[in-house]
ROFI-570971 format. One record per residue (C-alpha): residue in one letter; x, y, z. Coordinates in Angstrom, 3 decimals. Layout:
BEGIN
A:X:Y:Z
...
END
This chain:
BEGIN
X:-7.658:67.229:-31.722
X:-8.010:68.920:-34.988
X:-11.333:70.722:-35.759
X:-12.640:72.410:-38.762
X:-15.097:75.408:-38.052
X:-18.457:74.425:-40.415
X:-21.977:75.526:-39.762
X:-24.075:73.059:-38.451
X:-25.323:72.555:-42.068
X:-22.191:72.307:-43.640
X:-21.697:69.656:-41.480
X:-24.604:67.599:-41.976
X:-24.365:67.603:-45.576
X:-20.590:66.950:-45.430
X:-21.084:63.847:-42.565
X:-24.007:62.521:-44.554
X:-22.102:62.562:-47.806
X:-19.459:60.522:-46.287
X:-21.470:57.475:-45.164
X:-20.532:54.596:-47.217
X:-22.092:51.128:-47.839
X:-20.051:47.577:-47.968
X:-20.125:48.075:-51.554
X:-18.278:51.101:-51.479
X:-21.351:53.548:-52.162
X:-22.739:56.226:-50.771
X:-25.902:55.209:-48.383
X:-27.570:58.324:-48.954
X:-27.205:58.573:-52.780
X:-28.491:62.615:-52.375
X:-31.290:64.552:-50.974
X:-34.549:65.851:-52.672
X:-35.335:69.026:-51.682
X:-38.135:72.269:-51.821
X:-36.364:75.460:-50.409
X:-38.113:77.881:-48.149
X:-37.793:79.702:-45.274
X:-36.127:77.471:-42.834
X:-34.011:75.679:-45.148
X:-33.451:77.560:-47.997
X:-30.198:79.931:-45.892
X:-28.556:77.364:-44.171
X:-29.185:73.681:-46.097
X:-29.684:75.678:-49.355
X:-26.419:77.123:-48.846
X:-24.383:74.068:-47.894
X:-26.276:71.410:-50.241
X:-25.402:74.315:-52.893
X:-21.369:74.342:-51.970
X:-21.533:70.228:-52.077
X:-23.676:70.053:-55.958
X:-20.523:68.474:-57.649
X:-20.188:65.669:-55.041
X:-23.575:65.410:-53.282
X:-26.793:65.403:-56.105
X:-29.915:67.616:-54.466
X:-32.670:67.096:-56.642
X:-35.842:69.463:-56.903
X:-39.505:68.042:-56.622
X:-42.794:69.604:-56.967
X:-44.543:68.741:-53.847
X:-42.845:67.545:-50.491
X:-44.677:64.359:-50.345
X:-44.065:62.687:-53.325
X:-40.657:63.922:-53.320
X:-40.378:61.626:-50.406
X:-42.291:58.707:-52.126
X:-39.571:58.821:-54.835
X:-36.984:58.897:-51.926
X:-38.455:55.806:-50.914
X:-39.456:53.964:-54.071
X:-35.271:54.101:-54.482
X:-34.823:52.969:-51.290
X:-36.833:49.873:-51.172
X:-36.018:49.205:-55.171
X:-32.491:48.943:-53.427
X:-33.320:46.318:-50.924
X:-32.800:48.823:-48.406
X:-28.833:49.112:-49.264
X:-29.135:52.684:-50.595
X:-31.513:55.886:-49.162
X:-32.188:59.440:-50.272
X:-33.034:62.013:-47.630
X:-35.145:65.239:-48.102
X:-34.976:68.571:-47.015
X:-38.004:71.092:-46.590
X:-39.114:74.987:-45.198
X:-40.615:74.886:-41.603
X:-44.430:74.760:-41.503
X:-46.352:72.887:-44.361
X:-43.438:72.172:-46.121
X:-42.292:69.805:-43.341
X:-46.024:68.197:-42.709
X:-46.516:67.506:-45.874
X:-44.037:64.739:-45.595
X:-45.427:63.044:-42.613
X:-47.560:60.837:-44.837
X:-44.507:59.977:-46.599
X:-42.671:59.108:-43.468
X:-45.732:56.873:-42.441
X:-45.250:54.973:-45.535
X:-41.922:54.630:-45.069
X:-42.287:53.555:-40.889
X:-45.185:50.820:-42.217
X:-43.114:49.302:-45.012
X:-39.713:49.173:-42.487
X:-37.845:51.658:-45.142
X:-34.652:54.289:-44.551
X:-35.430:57.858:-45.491
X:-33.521:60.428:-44.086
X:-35.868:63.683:-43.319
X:-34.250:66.859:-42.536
X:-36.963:69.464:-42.125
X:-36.564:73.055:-41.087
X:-37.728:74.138:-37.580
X:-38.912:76.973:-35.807
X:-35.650:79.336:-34.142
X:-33.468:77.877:-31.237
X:-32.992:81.340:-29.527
X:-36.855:82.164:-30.226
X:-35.861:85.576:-30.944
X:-38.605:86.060:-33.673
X:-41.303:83.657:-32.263
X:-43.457:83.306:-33.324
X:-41.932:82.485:-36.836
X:-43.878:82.590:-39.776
X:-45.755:78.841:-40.241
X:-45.105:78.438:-36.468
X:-47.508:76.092:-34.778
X:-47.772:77.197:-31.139
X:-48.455:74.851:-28.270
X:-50.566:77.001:-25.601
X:-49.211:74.864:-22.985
X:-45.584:73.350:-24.434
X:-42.898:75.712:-25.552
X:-40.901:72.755:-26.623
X:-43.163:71.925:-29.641
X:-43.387:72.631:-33.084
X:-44.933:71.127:-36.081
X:-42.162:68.578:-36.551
X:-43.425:66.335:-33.342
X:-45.854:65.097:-35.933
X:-43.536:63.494:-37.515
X:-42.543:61.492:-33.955
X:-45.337:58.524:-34.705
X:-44.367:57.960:-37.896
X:-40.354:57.759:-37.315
X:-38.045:55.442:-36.112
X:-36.374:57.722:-34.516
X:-37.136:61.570:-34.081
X:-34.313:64.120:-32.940
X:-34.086:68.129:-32.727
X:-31.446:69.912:-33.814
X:-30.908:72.944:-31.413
X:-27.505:73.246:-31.339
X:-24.641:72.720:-33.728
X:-23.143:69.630:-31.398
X:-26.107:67.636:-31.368
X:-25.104:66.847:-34.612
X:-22.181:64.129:-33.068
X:-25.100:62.036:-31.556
X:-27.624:62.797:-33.450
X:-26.140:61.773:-37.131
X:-24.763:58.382:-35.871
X:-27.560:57.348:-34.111
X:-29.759:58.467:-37.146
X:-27.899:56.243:-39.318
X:-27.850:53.501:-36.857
X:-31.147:53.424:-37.332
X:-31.727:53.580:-41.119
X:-29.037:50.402:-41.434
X:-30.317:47.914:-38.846
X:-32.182:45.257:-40.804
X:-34.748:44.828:-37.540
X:-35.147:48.507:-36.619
X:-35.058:49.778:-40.205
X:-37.185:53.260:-41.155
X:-37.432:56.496:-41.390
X:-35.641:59.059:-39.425
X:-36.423:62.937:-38.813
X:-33.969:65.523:-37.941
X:-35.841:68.732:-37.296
X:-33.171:71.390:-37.630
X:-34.065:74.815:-35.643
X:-33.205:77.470:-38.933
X:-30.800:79.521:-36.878
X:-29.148:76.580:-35.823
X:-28.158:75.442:-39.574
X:-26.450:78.750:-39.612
X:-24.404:78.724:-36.499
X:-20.601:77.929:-36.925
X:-19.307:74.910:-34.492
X:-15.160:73.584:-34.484
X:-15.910:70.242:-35.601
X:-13.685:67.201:-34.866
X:-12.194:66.357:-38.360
X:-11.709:62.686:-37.675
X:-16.219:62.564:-37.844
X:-16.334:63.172:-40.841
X:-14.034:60.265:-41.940
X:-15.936:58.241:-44.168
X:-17.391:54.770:-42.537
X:-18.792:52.000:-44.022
X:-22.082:50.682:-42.476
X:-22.467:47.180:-42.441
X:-26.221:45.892:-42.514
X:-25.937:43.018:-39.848
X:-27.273:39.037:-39.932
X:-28.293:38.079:-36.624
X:-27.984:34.417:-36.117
X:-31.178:32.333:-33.983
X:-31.313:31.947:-30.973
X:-30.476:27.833:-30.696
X:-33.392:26.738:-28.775
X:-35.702:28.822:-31.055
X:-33.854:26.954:-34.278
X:-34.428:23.572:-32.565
X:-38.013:24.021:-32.082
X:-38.401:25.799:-35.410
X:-36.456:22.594:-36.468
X:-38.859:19.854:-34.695
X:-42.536:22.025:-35.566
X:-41.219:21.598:-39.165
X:-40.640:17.938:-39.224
X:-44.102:16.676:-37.520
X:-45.795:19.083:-39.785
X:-47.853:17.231:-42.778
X:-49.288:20.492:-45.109
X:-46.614:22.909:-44.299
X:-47.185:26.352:-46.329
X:-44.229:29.362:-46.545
X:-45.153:32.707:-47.269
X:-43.046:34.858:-48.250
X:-42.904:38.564:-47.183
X:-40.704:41.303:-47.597
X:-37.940:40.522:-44.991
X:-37.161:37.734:-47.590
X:-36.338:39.958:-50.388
X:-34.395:42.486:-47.891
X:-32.431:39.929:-46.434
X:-31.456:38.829:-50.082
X:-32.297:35.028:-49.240
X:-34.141:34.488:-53.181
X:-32.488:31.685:-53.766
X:-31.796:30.403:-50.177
X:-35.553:30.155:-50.309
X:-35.945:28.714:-53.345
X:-33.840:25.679:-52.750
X:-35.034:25.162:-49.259
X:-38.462:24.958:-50.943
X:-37.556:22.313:-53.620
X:-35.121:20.399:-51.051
X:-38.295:19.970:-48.688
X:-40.818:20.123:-51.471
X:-42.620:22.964:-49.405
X:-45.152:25.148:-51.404
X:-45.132:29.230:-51.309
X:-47.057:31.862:-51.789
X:-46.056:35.943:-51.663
X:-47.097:38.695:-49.761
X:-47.499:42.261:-51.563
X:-43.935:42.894:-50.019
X:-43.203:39.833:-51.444
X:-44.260:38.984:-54.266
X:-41.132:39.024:-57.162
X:-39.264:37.150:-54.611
X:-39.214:34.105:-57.050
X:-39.647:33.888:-61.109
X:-43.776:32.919:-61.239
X:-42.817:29.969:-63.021
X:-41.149:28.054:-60.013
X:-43.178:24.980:-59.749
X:-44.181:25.230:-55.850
X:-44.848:28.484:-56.680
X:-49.056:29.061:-55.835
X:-49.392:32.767:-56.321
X:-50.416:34.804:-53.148
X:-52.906:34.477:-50.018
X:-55.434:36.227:-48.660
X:-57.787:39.102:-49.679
X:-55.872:39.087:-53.089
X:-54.804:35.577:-53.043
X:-54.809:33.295:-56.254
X:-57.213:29.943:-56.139
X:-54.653:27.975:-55.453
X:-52.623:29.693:-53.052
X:-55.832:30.101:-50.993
X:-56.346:26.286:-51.154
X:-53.202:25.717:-49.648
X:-53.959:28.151:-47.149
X:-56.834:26.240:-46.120
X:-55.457:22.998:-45.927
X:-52.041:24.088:-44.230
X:-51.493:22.502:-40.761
X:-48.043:24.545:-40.233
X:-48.062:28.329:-41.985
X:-44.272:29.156:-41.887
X:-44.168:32.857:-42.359
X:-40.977:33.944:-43.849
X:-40.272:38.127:-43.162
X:-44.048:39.093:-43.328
X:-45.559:41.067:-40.519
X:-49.249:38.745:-41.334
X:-51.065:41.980:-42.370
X:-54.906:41.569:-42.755
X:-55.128:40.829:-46.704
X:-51.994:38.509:-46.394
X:-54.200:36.573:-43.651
X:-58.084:37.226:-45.316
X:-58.178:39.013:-41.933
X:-57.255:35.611:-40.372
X:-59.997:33.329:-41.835
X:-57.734:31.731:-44.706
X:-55.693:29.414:-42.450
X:-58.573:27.503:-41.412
X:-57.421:24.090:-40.817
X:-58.243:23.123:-37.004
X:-55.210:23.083:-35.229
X:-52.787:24.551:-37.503
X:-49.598:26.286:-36.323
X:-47.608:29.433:-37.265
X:-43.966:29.861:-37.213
X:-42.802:33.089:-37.905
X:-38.967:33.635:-39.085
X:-38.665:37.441:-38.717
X:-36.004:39.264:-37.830
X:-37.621:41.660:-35.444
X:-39.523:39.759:-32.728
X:-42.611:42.503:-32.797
X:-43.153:40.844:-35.779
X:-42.032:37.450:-34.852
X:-44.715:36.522:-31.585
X:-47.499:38.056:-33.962
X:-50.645:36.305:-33.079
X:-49.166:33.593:-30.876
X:-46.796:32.438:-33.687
X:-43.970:30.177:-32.523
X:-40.969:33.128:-33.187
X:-37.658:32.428:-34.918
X:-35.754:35.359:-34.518
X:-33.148:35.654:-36.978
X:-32.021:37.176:-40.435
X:-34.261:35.123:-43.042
X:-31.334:33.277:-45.009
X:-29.426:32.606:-41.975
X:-32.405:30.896:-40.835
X:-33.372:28.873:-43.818
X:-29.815:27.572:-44.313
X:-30.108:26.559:-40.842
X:-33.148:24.938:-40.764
X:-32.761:23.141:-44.149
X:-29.214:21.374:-42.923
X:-31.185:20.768:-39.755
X:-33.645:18.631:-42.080
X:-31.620:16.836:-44.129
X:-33.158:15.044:-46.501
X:-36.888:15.142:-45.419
X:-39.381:15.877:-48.020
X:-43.204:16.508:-47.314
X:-45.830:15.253:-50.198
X:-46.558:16.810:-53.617
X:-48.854:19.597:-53.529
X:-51.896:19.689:-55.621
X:-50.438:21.157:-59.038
X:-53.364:20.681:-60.929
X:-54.745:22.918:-59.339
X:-52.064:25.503:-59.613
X:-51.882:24.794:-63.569
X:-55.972:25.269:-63.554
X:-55.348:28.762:-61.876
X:-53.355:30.013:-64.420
X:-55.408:28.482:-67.199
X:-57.955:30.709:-65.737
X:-56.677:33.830:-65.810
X:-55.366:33.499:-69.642
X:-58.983:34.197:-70.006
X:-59.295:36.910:-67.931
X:-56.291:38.397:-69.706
X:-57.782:37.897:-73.167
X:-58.942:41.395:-74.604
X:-63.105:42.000:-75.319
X:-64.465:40.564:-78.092
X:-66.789:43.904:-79.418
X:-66.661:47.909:-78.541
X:-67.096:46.928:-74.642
X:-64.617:48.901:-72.221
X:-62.106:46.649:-71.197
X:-61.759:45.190:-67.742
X:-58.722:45.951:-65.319
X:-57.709:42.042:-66.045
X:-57.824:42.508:-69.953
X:-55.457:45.591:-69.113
X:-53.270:43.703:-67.204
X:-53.077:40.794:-69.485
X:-52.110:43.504:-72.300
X:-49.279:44.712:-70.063
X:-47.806:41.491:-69.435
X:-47.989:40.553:-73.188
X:-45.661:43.483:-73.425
X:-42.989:42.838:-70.540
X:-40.610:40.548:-70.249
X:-37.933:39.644:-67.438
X:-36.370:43.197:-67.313
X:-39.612:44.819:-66.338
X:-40.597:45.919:-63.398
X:-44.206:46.997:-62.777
X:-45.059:48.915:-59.837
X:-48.556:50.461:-57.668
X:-49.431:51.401:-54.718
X:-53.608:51.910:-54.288
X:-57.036:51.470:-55.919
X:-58.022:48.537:-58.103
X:-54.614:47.651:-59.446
X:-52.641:46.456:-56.544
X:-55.179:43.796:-55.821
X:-55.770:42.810:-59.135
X:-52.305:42.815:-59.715
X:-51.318:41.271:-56.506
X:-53.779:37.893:-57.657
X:-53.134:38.266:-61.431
X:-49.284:39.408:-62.234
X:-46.845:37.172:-63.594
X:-43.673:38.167:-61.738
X:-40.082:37.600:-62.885
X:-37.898:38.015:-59.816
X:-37.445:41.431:-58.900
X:-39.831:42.541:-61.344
X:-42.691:43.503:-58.992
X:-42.707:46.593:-56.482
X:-45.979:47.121:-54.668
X:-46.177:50.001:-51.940
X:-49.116:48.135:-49.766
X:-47.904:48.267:-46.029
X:-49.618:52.025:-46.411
X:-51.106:51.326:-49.870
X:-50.986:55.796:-49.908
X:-52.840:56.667:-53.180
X:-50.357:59.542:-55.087
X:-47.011:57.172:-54.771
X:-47.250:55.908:-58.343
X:-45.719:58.428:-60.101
X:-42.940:59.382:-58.160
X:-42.374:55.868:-56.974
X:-41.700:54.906:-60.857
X:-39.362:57.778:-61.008
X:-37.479:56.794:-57.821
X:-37.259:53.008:-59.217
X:-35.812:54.347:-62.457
X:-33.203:56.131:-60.575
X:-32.386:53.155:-58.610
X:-32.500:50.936:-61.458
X:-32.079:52.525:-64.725
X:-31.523:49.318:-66.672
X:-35.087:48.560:-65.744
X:-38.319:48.836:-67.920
X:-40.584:50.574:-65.149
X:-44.569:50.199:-65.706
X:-46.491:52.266:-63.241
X:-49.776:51.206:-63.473
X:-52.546:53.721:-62.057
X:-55.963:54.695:-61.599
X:-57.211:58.191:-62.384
X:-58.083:58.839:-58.468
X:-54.637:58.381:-57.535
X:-53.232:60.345:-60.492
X:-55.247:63.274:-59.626
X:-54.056:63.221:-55.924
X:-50.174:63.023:-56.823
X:-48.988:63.811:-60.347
X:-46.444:66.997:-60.312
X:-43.270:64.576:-60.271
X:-43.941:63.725:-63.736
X:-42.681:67.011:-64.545
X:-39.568:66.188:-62.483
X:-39.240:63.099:-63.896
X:-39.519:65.056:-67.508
X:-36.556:67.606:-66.073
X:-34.460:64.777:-65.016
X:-34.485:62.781:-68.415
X:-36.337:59.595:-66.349
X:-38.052:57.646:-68.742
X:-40.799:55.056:-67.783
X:-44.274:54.365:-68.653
X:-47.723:55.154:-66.754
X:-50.718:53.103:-67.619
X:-53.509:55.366:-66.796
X:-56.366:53.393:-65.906
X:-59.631:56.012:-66.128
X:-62.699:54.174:-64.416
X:-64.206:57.681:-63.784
X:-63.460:57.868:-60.055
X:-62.445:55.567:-57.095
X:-63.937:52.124:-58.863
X:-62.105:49.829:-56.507
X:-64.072:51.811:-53.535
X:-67.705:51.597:-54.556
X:-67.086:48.352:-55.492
X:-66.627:47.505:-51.906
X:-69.209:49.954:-51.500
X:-72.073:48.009:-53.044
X:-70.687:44.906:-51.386
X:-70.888:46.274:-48.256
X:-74.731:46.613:-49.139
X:-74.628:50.841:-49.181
X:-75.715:52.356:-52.634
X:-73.212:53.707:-54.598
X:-71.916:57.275:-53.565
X:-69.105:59.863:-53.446
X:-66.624:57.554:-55.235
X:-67.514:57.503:-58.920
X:-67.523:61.027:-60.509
X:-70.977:60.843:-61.615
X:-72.236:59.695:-58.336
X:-71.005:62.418:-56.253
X:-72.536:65.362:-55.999
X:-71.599:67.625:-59.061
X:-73.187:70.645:-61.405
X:-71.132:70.331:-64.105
X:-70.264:66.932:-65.285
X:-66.570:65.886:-64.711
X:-64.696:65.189:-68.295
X:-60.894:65.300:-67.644
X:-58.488:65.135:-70.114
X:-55.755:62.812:-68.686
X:-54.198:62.879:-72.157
X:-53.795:66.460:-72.430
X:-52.663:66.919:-68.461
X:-49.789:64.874:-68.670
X:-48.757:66.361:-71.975
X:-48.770:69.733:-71.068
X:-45.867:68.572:-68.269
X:-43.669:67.209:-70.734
X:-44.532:63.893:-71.125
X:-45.186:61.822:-74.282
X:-49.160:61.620:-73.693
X:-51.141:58.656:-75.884
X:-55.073:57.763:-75.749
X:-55.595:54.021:-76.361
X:-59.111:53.221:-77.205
X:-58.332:49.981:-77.358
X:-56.516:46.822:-75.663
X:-54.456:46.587:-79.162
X:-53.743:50.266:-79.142
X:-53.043:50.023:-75.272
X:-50.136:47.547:-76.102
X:-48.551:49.391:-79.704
X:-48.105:52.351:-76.966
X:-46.333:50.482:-74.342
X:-44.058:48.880:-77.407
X:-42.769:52.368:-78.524
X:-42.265:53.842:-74.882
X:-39.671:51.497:-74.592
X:-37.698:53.931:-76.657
X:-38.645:56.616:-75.153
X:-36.207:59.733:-73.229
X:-39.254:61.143:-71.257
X:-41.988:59.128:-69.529
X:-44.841:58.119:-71.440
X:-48.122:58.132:-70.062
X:-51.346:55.827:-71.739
X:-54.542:56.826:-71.051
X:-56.703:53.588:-71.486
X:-61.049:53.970:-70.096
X:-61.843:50.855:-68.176
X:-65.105:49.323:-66.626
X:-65.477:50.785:-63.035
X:-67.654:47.852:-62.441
X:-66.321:44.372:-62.748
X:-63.314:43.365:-60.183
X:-60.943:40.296:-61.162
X:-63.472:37.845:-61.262
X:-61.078:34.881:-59.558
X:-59.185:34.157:-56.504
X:-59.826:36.053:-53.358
X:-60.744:35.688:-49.763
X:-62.885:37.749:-46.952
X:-61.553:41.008:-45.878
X:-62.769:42.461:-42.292
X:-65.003:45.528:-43.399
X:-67.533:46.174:-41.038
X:-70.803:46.261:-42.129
X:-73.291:48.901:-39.770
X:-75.448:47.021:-37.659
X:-78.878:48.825:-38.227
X:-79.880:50.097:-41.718
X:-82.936:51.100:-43.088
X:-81.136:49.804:-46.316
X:-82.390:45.343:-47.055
X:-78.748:45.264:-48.419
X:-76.739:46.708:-45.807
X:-79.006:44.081:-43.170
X:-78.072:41.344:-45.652
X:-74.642:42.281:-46.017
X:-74.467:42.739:-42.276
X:-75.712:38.981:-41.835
X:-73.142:37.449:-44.127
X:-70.685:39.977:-41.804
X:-71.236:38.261:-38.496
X:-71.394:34.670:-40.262
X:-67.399:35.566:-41.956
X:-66.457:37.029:-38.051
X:-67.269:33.981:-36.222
X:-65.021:32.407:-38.553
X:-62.070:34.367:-37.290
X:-59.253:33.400:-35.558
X:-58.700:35.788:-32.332
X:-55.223:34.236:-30.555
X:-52.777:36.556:-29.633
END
């Protein structure tokens, strides 16, 4: 057998970089990475030997290096990763959020953190977390709840098991997320006779399981005796690249749909059966449907709480769920009738199951009404008044077309967006399975490297810039143009709204109502212009939208700083969303809120 004598880090990077796709790509386009101790001798070294072949990128903070890693990822339909490399310690923590995101939202990323020393001959290291009773552990097991699959790296062999089974993992359509490979420091530098033939490239192929029969048939007959049935779409849809499977099983059957955060872009908002979205953020007449639905046919959405109006917005006595998912945790959800299968494998099957049948018209007056209503909302203010987040988003859409994409992840925006935003197909990317405040910025940049024909709008609130804002800078390095709309409301508006409706006064979310000696007055303007970045101040909706039309043109991201009103929300669509409201307050509010509480709960629907 022919062997070639690599360290074990030469070897990761060289296996890695030989992973292929069906398209004849690399799966793991190239790695982000922050040196340190642990990582900078042995992966610094071999990433360093492999720059002309194998891109490593440099971010700013750990994290968000990640979130960009997995912005890419998903903007890739989960075809294409990046993986990261960090130093032992907080270096390598730092990215557990990240890899939480990544685990909720089903989405490869391919974390290689440094880790304390095999042989132990210096422990304990520096940034060494000790376990008084487990020798074994090290920081890195926090990363085991948050991964799909969690290995160490001790010795230079495990890398034959471990590297298959990690991309095993980050290519199965059902199984799909993040993986951590916690590689001891000496270990990266030990030398190993490697078997040439592993690192041969191989293509992955992402798989399309087919249903089970007896599952199909029932899906089949639930289907046919339904009257109101209602598909929502969800992310698995998208992944599964079943668009327009979906779209012309809907107008074969004449079956309504609304989108999930995951999603929503699925279909061009003008499709005619086309209601918006459910739920917490649902759209009036996506909700309606919801309500009168006697069969909910869930389509690659794992029914999280807003998607559901924490299960109060498919009221009709009686009604079913079917659930086409392609993992059956997801499938049995809440007693759902499960259809196990890849989502356009199913819907082809169903729909030649049908035939011909064809339920009733649903009410499109009421979906035209809808979006006769929110042209208002979108319509700037009249006099000096700030302008709403609605009036901001109606400016933004006036200045996108079908090659945008605009993206969010927390705060106000993804639920006003969510019930508001006129998608084109694929021109909508929402990070809400984790909805992790500080993913905007980095998320736009990791879009723009997966699609850099894109125009990519990142809109954000001033909370969420403040937590996560350093990979502008990168994106400035790297040449990766796209354009922030800074919302500033002054503090966490979309939180003391639900605050105040939750019956508590308002506190410790807007700046001025925490406590404070010095009143806050932050120059968003000047912050992201001192990184690099082309930095406007709109003081108006008309100003707000001459800035986005000369970003498009720009080489470096652009950031608009636009003041909105903390106070109003989107003033249409909507459901209940389970908050719970304490039971004993001295407060007439919180005891009123607290009654309308227990009137939504019995509402509820508890199966299984």
């Amino acid at each position: 057998m022919a062997t070639v004598r690599l360290t074990a880090a030469q070897a990761l990077v060289r296996y890695v970089s030989a992973q292929m796709t069906e398209e004849g790509e690399r799966f793991i386009e190239g790695i982000w990475a922050i040196f340190g101790h642990g990582n900078v001798a042995g992966m610094g070294e071999a990433l360093h030997a492999a720059r002309d072949t194998f891109p490593t990128w440099r971010g700013h903070n750990e994290q968000t290096m990640a979130h960009a890693a997995i912005a890419y990822a998903k903007a890739k339909k989960r075809r294409r990763a990046h993986a990261v490399t960090t130093s032992i310690g907080p270096g390598a923590t730092n990215v557990v959020t990240a890899a939480a995101l990544a685990h909720v939202n089903r989405l490869p990323l391919l974390i290689v953190p440094g880790d304390v020393f095999a042989n132990r001959a210096p422990d304990p290291v520096l940034q060494q977390i000790e376990d008084f009773d487990d020798g074994t552990v090290s920081a890195n097991d926090c990363f085991r709840p948050v991964v799909r699959y969690f290995d160490r790296i001790s010795r230079p062999e495990h890398l034959l098991t471990a590297l298959p089974r990690a991309f095993r993992v980050m290519t199965d359509p059902a199984n799909c997320g993040p993986v951590c490979l916690a590689f001891c420091q000496d270990t990266q530098a030990e030398a190993y006779d490697y078997p040439v033939d592993f690192f041969a490239p191989r293509i992955w192929h992402i798989r399309r399981p087919e249903p089970d029969q007896r599952e199909l048939d029932e899906a089949v007959a639930t289907i046919r005796a339904a009257e109101k049935p209602l598909i929502v779409v969800g992310g698995g849809t998208v992944y599964s690249g079943a668009e327009a499977t979906l779209v012309d099983f809907a107008r074969r059957h004449n079956i309504p749909f609304v989108e999930t955060q995951a999603g929503k872009g699925a279909v061009d908002w003008e499709e005619a059966l086309h209601f918006g979205s459910p739920g917490v953020t649902g759209t009036g007449c996506g909700n309606q449907l919801a309500a009168e639905a006697d069969l909910v046919i869930g389509v690659g959405t794992r029914f999280q709480d807003f998607t559901t109006g924490s299960w109060t917005v498919f009221s009709r006595p009686g009604r079913r769920l079917l659930s086409i998912n392609i993992h059956g945790y997801d499938a049995a959800k809440r007693g759902a009738q499960p259809l196990v299968s890849d989502a356009k494998i199913a819907l082809e099957k169903i729909g030649a199951a049908l035939g011909r049948k064809r339920f009733a018209d649903p009410d499109f007056k009421a979906r035209a009404a809808w979006y006769k209503t929110t042209d208002g909302l979108f319509a700037p203010p009249r006099g000096n008044e700030l302008p709403t987040d609605a009036q901001v988003i109606g400016a933004v859409q006036r200045q996108t077309g079908k090659n945008s994409v605009v993206m969010c992840a927390a705060g106000t925006m993804p639920g006003a967006l969510h019930v508001l935003w006129r998608s084109a197909q694929g021109g909508y990317h929402m990070e809400y399975g984790y909805s992790c405040m500080g993913y905007e910025i980095a998320g736009a940049m990791g879009i723009k490297m997966a699609a850099p024909e894109k125009d990519v709008v990142c809109m954000v609130g001033d909370g969420s810039y403040m937590m996560a804002n350093s990979e502008l800078a990168t994106a400035v390095m790297m040449a990766i143009p796209f354009t922030v709309v800074l919302t500033d409301n002054r503090g966490y508006g979309c939180i003391n709204r639900l605050q105040i409706s939750t019956g508590s006064a308002p506190f410790n979310n807007l700046l001025d109502d925490s406590y404070h000696v010095n009143p806050a007055r932050i120059d968003f303007a000047a912050h992201a212009g001192s990184m690099g970045a082309h930095a406007v101040r709109a003081t108006s909706i008309p100003e707000l939208e001459a800035a986005m039309a000369a970003a498009k043109t720009a080489k470096v991201p652009t950031v608009i700083v636009i003041e909105t009103d903390p106070g109003p929300g989107t003033g249409a669509g909507g459901a209940w969303w389970d908050v719970a409201v304490p039971e004993v307050s001295v407060r007439k509010e919180v005891n009123a809120a607290r009654a309308k509480y227990e009137e939504m709960t019995a509402k509820q629907w508890l199966g299984n």
